[in-house]
C-alpha positions in Angstrom: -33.7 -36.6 7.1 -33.3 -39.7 4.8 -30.9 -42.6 5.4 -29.2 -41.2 2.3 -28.6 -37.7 4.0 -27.6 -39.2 7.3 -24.8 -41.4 5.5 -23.6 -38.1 3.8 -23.2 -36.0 6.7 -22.0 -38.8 8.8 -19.0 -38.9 6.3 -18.2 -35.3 5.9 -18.0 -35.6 10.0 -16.0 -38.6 10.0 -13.4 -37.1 7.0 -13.5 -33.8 8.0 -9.8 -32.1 8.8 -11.9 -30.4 11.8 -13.1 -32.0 15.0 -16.6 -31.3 15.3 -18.8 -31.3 18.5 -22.8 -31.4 18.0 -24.3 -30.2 21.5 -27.6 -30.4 22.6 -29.0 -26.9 24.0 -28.8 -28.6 27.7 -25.0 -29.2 26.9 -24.9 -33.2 26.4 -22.6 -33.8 23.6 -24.7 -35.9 21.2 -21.7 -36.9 18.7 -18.4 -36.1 17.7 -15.8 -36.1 14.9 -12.9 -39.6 15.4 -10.3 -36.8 15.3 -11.5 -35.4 18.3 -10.3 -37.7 20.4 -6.9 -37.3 20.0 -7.3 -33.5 20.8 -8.9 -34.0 23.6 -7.3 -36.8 25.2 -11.0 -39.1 25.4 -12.5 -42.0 23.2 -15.7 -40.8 21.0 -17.7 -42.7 23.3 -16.4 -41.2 26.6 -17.1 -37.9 25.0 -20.5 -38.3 23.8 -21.4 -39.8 27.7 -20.7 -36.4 28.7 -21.5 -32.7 28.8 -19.5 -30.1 27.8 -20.3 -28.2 31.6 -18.8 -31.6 32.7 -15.6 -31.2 30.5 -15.1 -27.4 31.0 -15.3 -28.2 35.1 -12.6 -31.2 34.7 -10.3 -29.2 32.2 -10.9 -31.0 29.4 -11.0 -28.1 27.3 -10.9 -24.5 28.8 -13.6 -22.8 28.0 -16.5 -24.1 26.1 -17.4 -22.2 22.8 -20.6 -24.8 23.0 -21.6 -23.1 26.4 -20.8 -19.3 25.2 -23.4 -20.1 22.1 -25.7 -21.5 24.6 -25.7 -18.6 27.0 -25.5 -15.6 24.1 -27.8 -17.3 21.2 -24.5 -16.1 18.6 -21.6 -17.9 16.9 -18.3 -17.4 19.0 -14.7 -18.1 18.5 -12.2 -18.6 21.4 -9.2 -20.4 21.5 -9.1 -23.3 24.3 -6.6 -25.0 26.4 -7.0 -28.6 26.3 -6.2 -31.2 29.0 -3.3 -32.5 26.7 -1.9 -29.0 26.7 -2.8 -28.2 23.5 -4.0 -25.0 22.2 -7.0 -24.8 19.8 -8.9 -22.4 17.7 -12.6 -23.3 18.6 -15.9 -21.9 16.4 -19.5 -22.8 17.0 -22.2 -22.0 15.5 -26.3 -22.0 17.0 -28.6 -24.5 14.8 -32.7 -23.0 15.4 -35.5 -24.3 14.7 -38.0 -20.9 14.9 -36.9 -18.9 17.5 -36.1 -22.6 19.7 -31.8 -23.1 20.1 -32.4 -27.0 18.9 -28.3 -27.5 18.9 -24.7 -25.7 18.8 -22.4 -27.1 16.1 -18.6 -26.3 17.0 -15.4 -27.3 15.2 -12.0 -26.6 16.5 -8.5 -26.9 14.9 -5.5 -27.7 16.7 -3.1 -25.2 16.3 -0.2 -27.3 15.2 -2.1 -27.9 12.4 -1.7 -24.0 11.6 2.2 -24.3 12.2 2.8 -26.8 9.8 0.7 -24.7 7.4 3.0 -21.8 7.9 6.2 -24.2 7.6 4.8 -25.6 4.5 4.6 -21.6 3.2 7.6 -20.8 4.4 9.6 -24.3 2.2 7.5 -23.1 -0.5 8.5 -19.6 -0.5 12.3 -21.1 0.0 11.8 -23.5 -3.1 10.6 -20.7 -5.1 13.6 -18.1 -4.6 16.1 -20.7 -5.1 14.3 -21.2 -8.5 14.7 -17.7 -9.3 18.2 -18.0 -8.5 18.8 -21.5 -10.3 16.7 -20.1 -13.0 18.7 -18.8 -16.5 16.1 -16.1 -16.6 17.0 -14.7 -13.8 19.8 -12.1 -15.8 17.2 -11.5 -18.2 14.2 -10.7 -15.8 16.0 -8.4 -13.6 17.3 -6.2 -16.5 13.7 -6.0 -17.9 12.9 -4.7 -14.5 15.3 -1.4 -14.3 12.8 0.5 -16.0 9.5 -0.4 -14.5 11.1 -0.4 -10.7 12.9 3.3 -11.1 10.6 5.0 -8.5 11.2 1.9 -5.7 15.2 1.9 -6.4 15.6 -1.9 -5.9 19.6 -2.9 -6.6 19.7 -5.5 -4.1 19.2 -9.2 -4.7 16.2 -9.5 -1.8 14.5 -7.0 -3.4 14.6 -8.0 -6.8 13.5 -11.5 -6.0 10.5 -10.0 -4.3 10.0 -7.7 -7.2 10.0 -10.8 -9.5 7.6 -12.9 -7.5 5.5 -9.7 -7.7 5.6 -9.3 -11.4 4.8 -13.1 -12.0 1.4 -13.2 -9.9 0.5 -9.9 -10.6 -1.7 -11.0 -13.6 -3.4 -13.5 -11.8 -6.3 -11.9 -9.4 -4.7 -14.8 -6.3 -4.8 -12.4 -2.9 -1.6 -11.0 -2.2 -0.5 -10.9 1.8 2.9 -8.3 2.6 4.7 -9.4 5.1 7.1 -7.1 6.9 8.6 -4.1 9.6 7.0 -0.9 9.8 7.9 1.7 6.8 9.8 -1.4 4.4 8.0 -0.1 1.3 4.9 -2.4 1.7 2.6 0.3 0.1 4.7 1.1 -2.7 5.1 -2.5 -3.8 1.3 -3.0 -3.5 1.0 -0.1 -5.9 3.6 -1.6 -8.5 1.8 -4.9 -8.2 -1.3 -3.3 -9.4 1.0 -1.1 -12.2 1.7 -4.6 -13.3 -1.7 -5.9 -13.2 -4.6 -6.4 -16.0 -6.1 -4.4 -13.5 -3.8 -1.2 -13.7 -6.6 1.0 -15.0 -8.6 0.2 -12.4 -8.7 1.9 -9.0 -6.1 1.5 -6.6 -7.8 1.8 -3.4 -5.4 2.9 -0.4 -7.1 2.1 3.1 -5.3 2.3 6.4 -7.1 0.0 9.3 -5.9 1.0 11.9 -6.8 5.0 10.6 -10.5 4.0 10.5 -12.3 4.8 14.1 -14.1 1.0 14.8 -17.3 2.7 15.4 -17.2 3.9 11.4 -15.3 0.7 9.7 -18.4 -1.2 8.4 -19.8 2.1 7.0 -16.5 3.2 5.4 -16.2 -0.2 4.0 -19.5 -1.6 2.7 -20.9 1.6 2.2 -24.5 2.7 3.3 -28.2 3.6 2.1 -30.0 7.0 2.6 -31.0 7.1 6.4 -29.2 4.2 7.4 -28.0 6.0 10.5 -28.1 9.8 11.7 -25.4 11.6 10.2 -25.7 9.0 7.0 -25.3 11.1 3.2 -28.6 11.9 2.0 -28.2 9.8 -1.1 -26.5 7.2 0.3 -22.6 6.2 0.0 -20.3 3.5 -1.7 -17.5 1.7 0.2 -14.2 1.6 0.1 -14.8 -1.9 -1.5 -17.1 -0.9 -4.0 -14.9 2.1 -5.1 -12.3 -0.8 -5.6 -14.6 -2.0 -8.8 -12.8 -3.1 -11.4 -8.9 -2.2 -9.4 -7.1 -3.2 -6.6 -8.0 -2.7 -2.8 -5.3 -2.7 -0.8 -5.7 -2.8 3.3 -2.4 -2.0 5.5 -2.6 -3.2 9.2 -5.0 -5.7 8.2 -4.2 -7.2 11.5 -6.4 -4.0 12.9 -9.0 -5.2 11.5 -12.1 -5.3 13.8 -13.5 -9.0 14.3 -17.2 -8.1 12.8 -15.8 -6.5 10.0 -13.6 -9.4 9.7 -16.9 -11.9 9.7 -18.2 -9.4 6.5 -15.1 -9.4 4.9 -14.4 -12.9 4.7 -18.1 -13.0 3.5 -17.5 -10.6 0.5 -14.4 -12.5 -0.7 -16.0 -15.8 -0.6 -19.3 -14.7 -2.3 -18.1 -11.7 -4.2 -20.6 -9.7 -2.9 -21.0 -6.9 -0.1 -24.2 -5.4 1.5 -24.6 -1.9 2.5 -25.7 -1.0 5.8 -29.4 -0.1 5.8 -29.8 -2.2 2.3 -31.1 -6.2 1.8 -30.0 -6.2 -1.7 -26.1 -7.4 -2.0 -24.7 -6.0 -4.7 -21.6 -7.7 -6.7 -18.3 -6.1 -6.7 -15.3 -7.6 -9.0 -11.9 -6.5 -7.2 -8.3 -8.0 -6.6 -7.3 -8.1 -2.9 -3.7 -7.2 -1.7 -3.6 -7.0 2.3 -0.1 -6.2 4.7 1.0 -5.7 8.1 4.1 -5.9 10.4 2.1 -8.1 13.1 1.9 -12.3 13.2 -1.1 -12.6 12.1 -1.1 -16.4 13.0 -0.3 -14.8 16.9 -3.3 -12.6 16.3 -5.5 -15.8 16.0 -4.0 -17.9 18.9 -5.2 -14.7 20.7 -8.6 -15.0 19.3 -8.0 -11.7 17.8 -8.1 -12.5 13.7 -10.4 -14.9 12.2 -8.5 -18.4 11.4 -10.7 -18.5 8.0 -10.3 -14.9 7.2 -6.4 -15.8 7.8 -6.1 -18.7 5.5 -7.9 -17.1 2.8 -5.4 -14.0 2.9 -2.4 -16.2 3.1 -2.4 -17.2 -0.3 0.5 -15.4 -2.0 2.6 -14.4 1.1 5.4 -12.0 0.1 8.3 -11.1 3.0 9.9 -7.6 2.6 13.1 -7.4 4.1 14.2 -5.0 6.1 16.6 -2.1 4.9 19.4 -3.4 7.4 19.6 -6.5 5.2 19.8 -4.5 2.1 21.9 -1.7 2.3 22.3 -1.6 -1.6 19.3 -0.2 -1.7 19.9 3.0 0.2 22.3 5.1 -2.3 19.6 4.8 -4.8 17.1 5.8 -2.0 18.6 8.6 -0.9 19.5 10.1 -4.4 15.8 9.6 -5.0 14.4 11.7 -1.9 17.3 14.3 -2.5 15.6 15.0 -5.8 11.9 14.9 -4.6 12.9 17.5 -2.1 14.8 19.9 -4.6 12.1 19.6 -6.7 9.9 20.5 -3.6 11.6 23.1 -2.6 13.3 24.7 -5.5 16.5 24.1 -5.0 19.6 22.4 -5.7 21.0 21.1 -2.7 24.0 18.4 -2.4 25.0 15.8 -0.4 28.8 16.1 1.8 31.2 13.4 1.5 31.1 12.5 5.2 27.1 11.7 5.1 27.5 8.2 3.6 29.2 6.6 6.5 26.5 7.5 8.7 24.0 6.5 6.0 25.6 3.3 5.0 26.2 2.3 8.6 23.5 2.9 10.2 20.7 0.5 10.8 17.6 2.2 10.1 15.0 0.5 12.4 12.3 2.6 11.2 13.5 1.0 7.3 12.3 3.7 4.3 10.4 5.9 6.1 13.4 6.6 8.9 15.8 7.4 6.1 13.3 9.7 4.0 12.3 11.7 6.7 15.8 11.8 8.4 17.1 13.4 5.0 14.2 15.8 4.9 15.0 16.9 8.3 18.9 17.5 7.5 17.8 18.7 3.9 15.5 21.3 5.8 18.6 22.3 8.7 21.1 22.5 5.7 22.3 25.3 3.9 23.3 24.3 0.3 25.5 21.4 1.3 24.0 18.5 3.7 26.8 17.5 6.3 26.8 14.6 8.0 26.4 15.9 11.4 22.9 17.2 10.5 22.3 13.1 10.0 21.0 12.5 13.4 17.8 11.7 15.3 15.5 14.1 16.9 16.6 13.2 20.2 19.9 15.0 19.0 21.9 11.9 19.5 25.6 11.7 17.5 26.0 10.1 14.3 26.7 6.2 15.2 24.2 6.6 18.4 20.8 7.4 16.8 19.1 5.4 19.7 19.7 1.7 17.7 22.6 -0.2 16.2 25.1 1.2 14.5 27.0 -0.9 11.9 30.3 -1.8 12.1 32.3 1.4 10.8 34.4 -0.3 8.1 31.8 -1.8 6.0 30.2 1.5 6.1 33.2 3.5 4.9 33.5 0.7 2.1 29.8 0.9 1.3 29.7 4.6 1.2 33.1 4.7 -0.8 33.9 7.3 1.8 37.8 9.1 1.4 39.0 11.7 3.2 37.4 14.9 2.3 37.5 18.1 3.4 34.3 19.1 5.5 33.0 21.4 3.1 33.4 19.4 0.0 30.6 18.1 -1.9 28.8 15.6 -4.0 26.5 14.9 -6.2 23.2 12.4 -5.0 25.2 9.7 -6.7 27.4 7.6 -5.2 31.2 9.4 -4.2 33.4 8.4 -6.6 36.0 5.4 -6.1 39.4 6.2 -4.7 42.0 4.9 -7.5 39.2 4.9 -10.3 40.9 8.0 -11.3 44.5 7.5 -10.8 46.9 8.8 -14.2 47.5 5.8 -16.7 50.9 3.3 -15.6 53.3 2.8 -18.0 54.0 -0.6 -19.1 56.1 -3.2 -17.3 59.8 -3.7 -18.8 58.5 -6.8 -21.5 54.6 -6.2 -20.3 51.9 -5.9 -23.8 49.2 -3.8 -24.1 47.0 -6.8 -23.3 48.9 -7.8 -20.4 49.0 -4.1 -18.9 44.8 -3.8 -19.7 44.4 -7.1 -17.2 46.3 -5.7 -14.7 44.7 -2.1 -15.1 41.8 -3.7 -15.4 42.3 -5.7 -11.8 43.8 -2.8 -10.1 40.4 -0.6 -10.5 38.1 -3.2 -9.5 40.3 -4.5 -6.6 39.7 -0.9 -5.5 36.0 -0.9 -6.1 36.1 -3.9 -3.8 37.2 -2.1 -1.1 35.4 0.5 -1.4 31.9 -0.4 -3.2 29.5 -3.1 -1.1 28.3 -5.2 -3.5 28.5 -5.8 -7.4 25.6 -4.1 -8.3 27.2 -0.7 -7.2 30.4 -2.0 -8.8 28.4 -2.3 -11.8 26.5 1.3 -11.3 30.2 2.7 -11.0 31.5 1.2 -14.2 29.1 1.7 -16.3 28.8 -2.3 -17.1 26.4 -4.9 -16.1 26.2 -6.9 -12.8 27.2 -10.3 -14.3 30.0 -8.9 -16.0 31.1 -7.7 -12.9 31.0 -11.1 -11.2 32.7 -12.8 -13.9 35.3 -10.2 -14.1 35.8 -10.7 -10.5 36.4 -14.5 -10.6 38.2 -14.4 -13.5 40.9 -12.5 -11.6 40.4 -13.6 -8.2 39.1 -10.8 -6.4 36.3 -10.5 -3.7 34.5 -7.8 -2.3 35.8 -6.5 1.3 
C-alpha cells in the first residue's frame, strides 16, 4: 500500500462516525478509531497494547465480535456491554488473504447514537404535522382527499395528516416504514400509497413475513434456478421481489424478517439487484419499497435481532398510524362501510339498532380495524334483519362495556354515537342516528325578534344540540350537510363547544 493510500484510510478511520477495531488473527488489537476510546473507557494506546481476549476477560466489552470472527471464519453482529455500561451494536468482518484469516475488521456504534436518531425522527415528524396544520392548504388538501380515501373512511384529523404525508411522498420512490398496533390499517394505506404512486400500474406485491416458513424465505424472495434444490420448479421461479418490477413491494412484520435474509435484502436495496438461488448472474430489479410492523424495531437491534444498517435504510419516511381509540371519528364511517360489504356478501339488507353505537363508540377496540370488522360480521351473521347491540360482544361472551379491555367512559359514547332513547326494536340506517332536536317543529318568533335574529338563534339551538350529541365537527359537518370549517367558525362565532 502507498503512503498515499495509508493517509486515506488513516482518515476515513480517524473521521469515521464508527469506532473501528483492526485485530490481528491471534487477537492483538493493531489500531483503533479516536472515538473508541470514549466507548470503551481506555486511551488508543492502552487499547492497541492489548488483546481483545484480554478486554473480553476484564469486561471491557462483553463479548468480542473480533473473537466470534476468529473462531467461525464469518462476519457477526452482537451487541456488547461495555465497562462504562454502555450498550453497543458491534459488526466485524474477516479480511483473507487466500484461504489465510490475515485480520478481523469490527466497528461498533453506541447506541445512544441510535436514540438520538430516533428523537431527531420523531422532532421531524412533529415539525412536519404542525406544518400541515399551520399550513393554508391544509382545507384545500383534505377536501381533495374525500374522493380518493372513500374505501379507508378517514374523518379524523390523525388520519388525514397521515393520509397527507402519504400523498406527498408517494411520487417519490423514498422507502416508506408503517409504524403501528396490530390491525390499524397499515396494509390498506400501503396500498393507497401505491394508488397514489407513478407506480400505480405496477404490481403491488403483498408479502406477510412472518407467513413465510424461514426454511423457504430466500427462495420465496429472490426466486430460484432449475434444480437449485429438490422440490425446486423445473423451469425455475421469480421472487417475490422480482414480481415487484416496475410496482410496489410491500413487507408486513418486517421485524420477522430472518437475519440472512436481512443481509440479502439490505444487499438488493443498496445495489438494486437480487440473485437467485442456484444462479451467479444478479439480475436488476427497479421496485419502490414500503415495509410495516407493530414491533420496535430499534428494540429488535439492541437484541441483535434486526440488522442496524438494514434498520436505517428502512427508516427513511417513518409514518405512525394511530390507533382507533384515538380516533373514534373514524368508526361510524367504518362501520357503515363493513355493513355494506357484508349485505353485498350476503344478499341482504340488514340494519343497524339504535342501541349499537354506544357500545361501538365506547368501546376501545384493542385489536383497532380488524376487531371492529370482524366483531360486526359476527353480530351481522347472529342477527336477524336488525343488529342489536347485545349481539356486539366478544367471543368470550362477555357484556357490552366488558369485552375483556377498556371500556370508555359511557357519556362520551352516548354523545359520539348520538344515541336517544329508542325502543329495542327500532332501527337505523348504516349512517349515523340522527340528532335529537335536529328535527324539532319551527319556533315562532320572539315578541320584537326579526327573521335574522330568530335564524341565529335557530341556527345555535341545532348545533348546540349537535354538540352534545355529535363527537367532533367533522360528524357535525357529515350531519348538516356543510363543510368542517364552516362548522368551526359557526361554532366560535356563537360560542359553543363540543361536550
Amino acid at each position: 500500500m502507498s503512503d498515499d493510500d495509508t493517509k486515506i484510510l488513516k482518515t476515513i478511520i480517524d473521521t469515521a462516525h464508527d469506532h473501528f477495531f483492526i485485530v490481528a488473527p491471534d487477537g492483538r488489537i493493531r489500531d483503533v478509531s479516536p472515538g473508541a476510546a470514549a466507548v470503551y473507557g481506555m486511551s488508543c494506546e492502552e487499547l492497541c497494547a492489548t488483546s481483545v481476549q484480554r478486554l473480553e476477560a476484564d469486561g471491557v466489552l462483553t463479548p468480542s465480535v473480533s473473537l466470534e470472527v476468529i473462531r467461525s471464519g464469518r462476519p457477526a453482529q452482537l451487541v456488547q456491554r461495555t465497562g462504562t455500561g454502555r450498550r453497543v451494536i458491534a459488526q466485524a468482518h474477516p479480511v483473507f488473504e487466500g484461504q489465510r484469516l490475515v485480520a478481523v475488521v469490527s466497528r461498533s456504534m453506541d447506541l445512544t447514537d441510535l436514540q438520538l436518531l430516533q428523537q431527531e425522527y420523531a422532532l421531524l415528524q412533529r415539525r412536519f404535522s404542525e406544518h400541515l396544520r399551520r399550513g393554508h392548504a391544509l382545507e384545500s388538501d383534505s377536501e381533495a382527499l374525500e374522493a380518493e380515501l372513500d374505501d379507508l373512511e378517514v374523518k379524523s384529523q390523525l388520519m388525514r395528516e397521515v393520509a397527507l404525508l402519504l400523498k406527498r411522498v408517494a411520487p417519490t420512490d423514498a422507502t416508506v416504514l408503517m409504524l403501528g398496533e396490530s390491525g390499524v390499517g397499515k396494509t390498506a394505506f400501503a396500498r393507497q400509497l401505491h394508488r397514489w404512486s407513478s407506480r400505480r400500474d405496477g404490481p403491488f406485491i403483498d408479502v406477510n413475513c412472518a407467513a413465510i416458513p424461514e426454511s423457504l424465505f430466500e427462495s420465496e424472495m429472490f426466486g430460484h434456478e432449475k434444480g437449485a434444490f429438490s422440490g425446486a420448479a423445473p423451469g425455475g421461479r421469480k421472487g417475490l421481489i422480482e414480481q415487484a418490477e416496475g410496482g410496489t413491494l410491500f413487507l408486513d412484520e418486517i421485524g420477522e424478517l430472518p437475519l440472512a435474509v436481512q443481509t440479502k435484502l439490505l444487499k438488493t436495496i443498496q445495489d438494486g439487484s437480487i440473485t437467485r438461488l442456484g444462479d451467479r448472474a444478479p439480475r436488476r430489479v427497479d421496485f419502490r419499497l414500503v415495509v410495516a410492523t407493530n414491533q420496535d424495531l430499534s428494540a429488535r437491534v439492541e437484541q441483535g435481532l434486526f440488522r442496524l444498517d438494514l434498520y436505517y435504510r428502512l427508516n427513511v419516511i417513518p409514518v405512525t398510524l394511530p390507533p382507533l381509540r384515538e380516533r373514534r371519528e373514524d368508526i361510524p364511517g367504518l362501520v357503515e362501510r363493513q355493513l355494506k360489504r357484508l349485505n353485498r356478501r350476503y344478499g341482504r339488507d340488514k340494519m343497524l339498532a339504535r342501541d349499537v353505537w354506544q357500545a361501538l363508540m365506547g368501546w376501545d377496540w384493542p385489536g383497532n380495524v380488524r376487531e371492529l370488522e370482524n366483531t360486526l360480521e359476527r353480530a351481522w351473521l347472529s342477527s336477524e334483519d336488525v343488529i342489536q347491540g347485545d349481539l356486539l360482544v366478544p367471543t368470550t361472551g362477555a357484556s357490552v362495556g366488558q369485552f375483556g379491555g377498556r371500556q370508555h367512559d359511557a357519556q362520551p359514547a352516548k354523545s359520539a354515537a348520538g344515541a336517544i332513547a329508542a325502543a329495542p326494536g327500532d332501527a337505523v340506517s348504516p349512517s349515523l342516528p340522527p340528532v335529537a332536536g335536529a328535527a324539532a317543529p319551527e319556533l315562532p318568533l320572539a315578541r320584537g325578534e326579526g327573521l335574522k335574529a330568530a335564524l341565529a338563534r335557530r341556527e345555535r339551538e341545532i348545533l348546540a344540540d349537535c354538540c352534545t350529541t355529535l363527537p367532533t365537527t367533522y360528524a357535525i359537518a357529515e350531519h348538516l350537510g356543510i363543510s368542517q370549517p364552516s362548522v368551526v367558525r359557526k361554532l366560535k362565532q356563537h360560542g359553543l363547544k363540543i361536550g
